[in-house]
N, C-alpha and C positions, 0 to 999 in steps of 0.2 A: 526523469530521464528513463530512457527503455533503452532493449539492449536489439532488438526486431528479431527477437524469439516469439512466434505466434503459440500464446498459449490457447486460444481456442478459438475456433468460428464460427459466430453468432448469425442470426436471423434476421433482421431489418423487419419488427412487426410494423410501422409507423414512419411515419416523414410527413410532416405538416409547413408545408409554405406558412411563411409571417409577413408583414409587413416589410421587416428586417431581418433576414436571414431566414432558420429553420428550424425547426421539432425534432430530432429523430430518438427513438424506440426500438431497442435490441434484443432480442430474448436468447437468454445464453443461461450459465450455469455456474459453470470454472471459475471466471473471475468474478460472480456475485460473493463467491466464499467472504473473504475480507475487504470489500469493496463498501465505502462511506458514503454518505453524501457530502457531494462537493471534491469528493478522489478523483483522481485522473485517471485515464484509460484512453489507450490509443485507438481506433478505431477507423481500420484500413492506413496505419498510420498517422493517424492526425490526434494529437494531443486535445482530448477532449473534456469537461466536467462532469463526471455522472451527476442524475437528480434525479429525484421522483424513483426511487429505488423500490423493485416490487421482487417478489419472490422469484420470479424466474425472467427478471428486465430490470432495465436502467433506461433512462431518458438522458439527451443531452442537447444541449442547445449550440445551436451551428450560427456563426456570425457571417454576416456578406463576405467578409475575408476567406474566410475558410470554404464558401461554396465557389467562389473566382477561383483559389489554387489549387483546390482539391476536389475527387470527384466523388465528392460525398453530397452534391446536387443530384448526382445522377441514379441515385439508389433508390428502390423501391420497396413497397412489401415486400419481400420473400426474398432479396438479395441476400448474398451470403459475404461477411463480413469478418476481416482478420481483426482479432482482439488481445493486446496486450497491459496490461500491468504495470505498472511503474518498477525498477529497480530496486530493491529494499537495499539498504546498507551494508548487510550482510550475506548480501548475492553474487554468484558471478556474473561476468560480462561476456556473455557467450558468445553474442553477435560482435555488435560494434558500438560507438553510442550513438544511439540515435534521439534525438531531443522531439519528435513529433510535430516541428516546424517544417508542413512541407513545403519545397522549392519549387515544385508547378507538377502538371502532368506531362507524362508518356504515353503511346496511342502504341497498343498493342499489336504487335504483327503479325506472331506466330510461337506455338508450341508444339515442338516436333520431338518426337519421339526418339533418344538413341541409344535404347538394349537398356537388356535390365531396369528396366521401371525406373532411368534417368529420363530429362529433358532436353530439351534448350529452346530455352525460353530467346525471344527478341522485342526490343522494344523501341519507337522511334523518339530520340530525346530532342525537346528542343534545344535551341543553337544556345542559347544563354545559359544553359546548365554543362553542354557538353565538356567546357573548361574545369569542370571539379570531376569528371570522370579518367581515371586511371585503369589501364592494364593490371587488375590481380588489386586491383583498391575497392572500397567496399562504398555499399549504395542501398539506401531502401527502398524494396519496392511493394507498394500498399501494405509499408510497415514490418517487410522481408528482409532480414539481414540477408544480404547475399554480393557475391563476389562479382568486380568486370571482367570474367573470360572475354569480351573484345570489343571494341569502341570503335567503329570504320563509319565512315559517312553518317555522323547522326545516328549510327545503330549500336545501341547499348544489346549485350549478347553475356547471358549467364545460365549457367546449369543449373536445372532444381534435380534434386536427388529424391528419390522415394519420401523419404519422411516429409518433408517439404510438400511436395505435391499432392499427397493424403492429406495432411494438415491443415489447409491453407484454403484459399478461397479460387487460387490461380487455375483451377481445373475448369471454371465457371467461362474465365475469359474470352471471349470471342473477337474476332478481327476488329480493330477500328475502337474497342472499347478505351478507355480513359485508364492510368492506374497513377498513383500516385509514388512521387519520388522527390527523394530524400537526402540529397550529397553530404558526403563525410562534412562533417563541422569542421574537421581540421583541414582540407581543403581551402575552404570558404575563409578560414583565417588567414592562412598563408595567403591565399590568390589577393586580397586585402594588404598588408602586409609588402607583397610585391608592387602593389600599383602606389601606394604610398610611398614608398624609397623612389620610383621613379619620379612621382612629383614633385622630390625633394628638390631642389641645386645642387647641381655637381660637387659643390664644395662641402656639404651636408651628408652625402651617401655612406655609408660604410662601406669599403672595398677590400679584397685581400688584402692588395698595397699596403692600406691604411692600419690592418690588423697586425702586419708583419712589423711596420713602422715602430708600433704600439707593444711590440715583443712578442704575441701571438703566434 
């Protein structure tokens, strides 16, 4: 589990097409510290396996799944990549939880500047995700804890703040590029959860009625 605290951002030396999926090669620093082989590590959010572990790099191997929903097909040499950490036990949860199971991509619109070395960031979500986006609910984007300041027509809209925007790889981004996202998991259960009670039979549902009935 991550919390989509970017602890550092690495360099994309490598990307090697396979028969099945993909090669890629990071050179980074920060989280080689305590990094295994076979440790997780998120990268631009996507819950990865390091391997092939070198003094200033990690390898990991990218499965067809993860090139379809995430836009870790579209990186290059020199791209610059957000990299996180797994949670340790005795960590806090800064961001949100974010599990590194991403939900699909958003196609970048605009990063417009508003005083003081704030943003606002805009993103266009597709129509299947926009149902786990909330007003002031939380969302990852290429592995970004960051909040919904506003959700209108397919357009997800959040502020990065200084630290964020120095941090991160989001300064990189240009019109039209891919970034990956993440909906709350508690979302995703709920929205489930919901569609299940209605499949139920009417005589089946839990209702206030039925709680009140029941002494609730």
């Amino acid at each position: 589990m991550f919390t989509g605290l970017v602890e550092e951002v690495g360099t994309v030396e490598s990307f090697e097409r396979l028969p099945a999926g993909a090669r890629l090669r990071v050179r980074c620093r920060t989280v080689l510290e305590d990094l295994r082989e076979g440790s997780s590590i998120a990268v631009n959010g996507v819950c990865l396996t390091a391997r092939e572990l070198r003094r200033e790099s990690f390898a990991a191997d990218l499965a067809p799944e993860t090139l379809a929903r995430s836009n870790l097909g579209d990186v290059r040499p020199g791209s610059l990549v957000n990299l996180e950490r797994p949670l340790s036990a005795s960590g806090r949860l800064g961001g949100h939880i974010v599990q590194g199971h991403v939900d699909g991509t958003g196609e970048f619109l605009s990063l417009e500047p508003l005083g003081s070395d704030n943003w606002w960031l805009r993103i266009r979500v597709p129509p299947e995700l926009d149902r786990y986006l909330v007003y002031k609910g939380s969302v990852a984007i290429d592995g970004i804890s960051l909040t919904v300041a506003s959700i209108e027509a397919s357009v997800l809209s959040v502020t990065i703040v200084p630290h964020t925007y120095e941090n991160t790889n989001l300064r990189t981004r240009r019109l039209g590029d891919r970034v990956n996202l993440e909906c709350d998991i508690l979302a995703k259960y709920l929205d489930k959860l919901l569609v299940t009670r209605e499949a139920l039979p009417e005589a089946r549902r839990l209702t206030l009625e039925k709680l009140r009935e029941m002494g609730y």
